[in-house]
C-alpha positions, 0 to 999 in steps of 0.5 A, spaced: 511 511 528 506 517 526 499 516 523 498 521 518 491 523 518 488 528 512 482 533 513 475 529 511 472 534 505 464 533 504 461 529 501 458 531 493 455 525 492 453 519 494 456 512 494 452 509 489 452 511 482 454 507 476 461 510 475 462 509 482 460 502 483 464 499 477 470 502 481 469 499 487 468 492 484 474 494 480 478 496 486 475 491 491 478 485 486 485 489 484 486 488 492 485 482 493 490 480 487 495 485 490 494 481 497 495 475 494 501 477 490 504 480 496 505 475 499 510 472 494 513 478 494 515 479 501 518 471 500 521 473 495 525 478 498 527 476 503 529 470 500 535 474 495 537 478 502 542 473 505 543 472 512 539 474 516 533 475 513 532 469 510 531 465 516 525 464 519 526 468 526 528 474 523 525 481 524 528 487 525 526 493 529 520 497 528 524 503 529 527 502 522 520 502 518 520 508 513 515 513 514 508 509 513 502 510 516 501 504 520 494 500 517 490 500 525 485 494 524 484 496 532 480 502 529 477 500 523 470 500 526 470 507 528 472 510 521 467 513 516 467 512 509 471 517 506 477 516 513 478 510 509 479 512 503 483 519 505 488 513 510 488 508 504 490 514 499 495 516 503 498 509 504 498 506 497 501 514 495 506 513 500 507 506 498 508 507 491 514 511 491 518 506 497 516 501 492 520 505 487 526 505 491 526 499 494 526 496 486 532 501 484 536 499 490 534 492 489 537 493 481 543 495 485 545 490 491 541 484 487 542 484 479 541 477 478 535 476 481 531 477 476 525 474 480 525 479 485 525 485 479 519 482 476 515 482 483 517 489 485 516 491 477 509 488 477 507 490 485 509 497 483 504 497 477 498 495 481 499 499 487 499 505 482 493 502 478 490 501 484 491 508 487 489 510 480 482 507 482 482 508 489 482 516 486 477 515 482 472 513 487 474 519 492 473 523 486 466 520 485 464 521 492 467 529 493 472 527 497 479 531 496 486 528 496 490 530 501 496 533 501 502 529 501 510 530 501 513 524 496 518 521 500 526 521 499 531 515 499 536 516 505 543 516 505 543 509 509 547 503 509 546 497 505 543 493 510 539 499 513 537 499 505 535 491 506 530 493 512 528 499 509 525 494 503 522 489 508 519 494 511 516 497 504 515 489 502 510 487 509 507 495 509 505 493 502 502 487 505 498 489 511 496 496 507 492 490 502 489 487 507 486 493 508 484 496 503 481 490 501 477 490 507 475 497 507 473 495 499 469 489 501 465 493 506 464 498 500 462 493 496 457 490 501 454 497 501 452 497 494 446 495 491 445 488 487 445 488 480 
């Protein structure tokens, strides 16, 4: 899978203003409740799939993931501020449109799991609330949005439709994780009031 990369803009101003700090916090506490959040999700949906994918050995293959940039724990020290931000941004952008169609696909292939419609519908408002706040906080540093195509739902097979929303569900997850590191390393570099 190909890691989607922005253009670094330069930076206006510093990291620390009172705006900028209260987002911060903001956005570090908004993704520790999506982390913990996503884990019920990701149960949850696999739970209403059926065979295979509620037992417990399954995983599909990583060729079938949807087009999401991969998290990279392995390169996270070796990234600025702002990458994180722009890589963030792009994840959670990205995220919120796969989650969408991951619900209105859901709605079709299980009506009656209103649990399920619950999960996605909340997980969705967050990770629009969080990319809100992840926005605001580029925007509080200079650094400009990147350009990125909305993703479109395929013409796929209701399994390839289920792996699709495996996929979205565990990206969701290891993308939270994350941004909840990149905004505690934010946080930790904030002045203590």
């Amino acid at each position: 899978m190909e890691v989607i990369r922005a253009k670094k803009a330069p930076i206006q101003c510093s990291l620390h203003n009172p705006d900028n700090d209260h987002v911060i916090r903001q956005t570090h506490n908004l993704s520790k409740l999506l982390l913990s959040h996503s884990q019920d999700l990701l149960k949850e949906y696999l739970k209403c799939q059926g065979d295979p994918f509620n037992q417990s050995d399954f995983r599909p293959s990583p060729s079938s993931r949807p087009d999401l940039p991969r998290p990279l724990p392995e390169m996270w020290h070796s990234l600025t501020d702002e990458e994180r931000l722009l890589d963030n941004f792009t994840a959670h952008f990205l995220l919120s449109h796969h989650l969408r169609h991951t619900q209105e696909e859901q709605k079709e292939l299980n009506p009656n799991a209103t649990v399920l419609h619950a999960l996605l519908e909340t997980s969705l408002n967050r990770t629009c609330h969080l990319l809100a706040n992840i926005r605001a906080v580029m925007d509080n540093m200079g650094v400009a949005p990147p350009e990125i195509d909305t993703p479109l739902p395929g013409n796929v097979t209701i399994f390839e439709q289920k792996v699709k929303g495996y996929w979205v569900c565990e990206g969701s997850r290891d993308w939270l994780e994350r941004t909840e590191r990149d905004f505690a390393s934010l946080v930790d570099k904030l002045p203590n009031f």
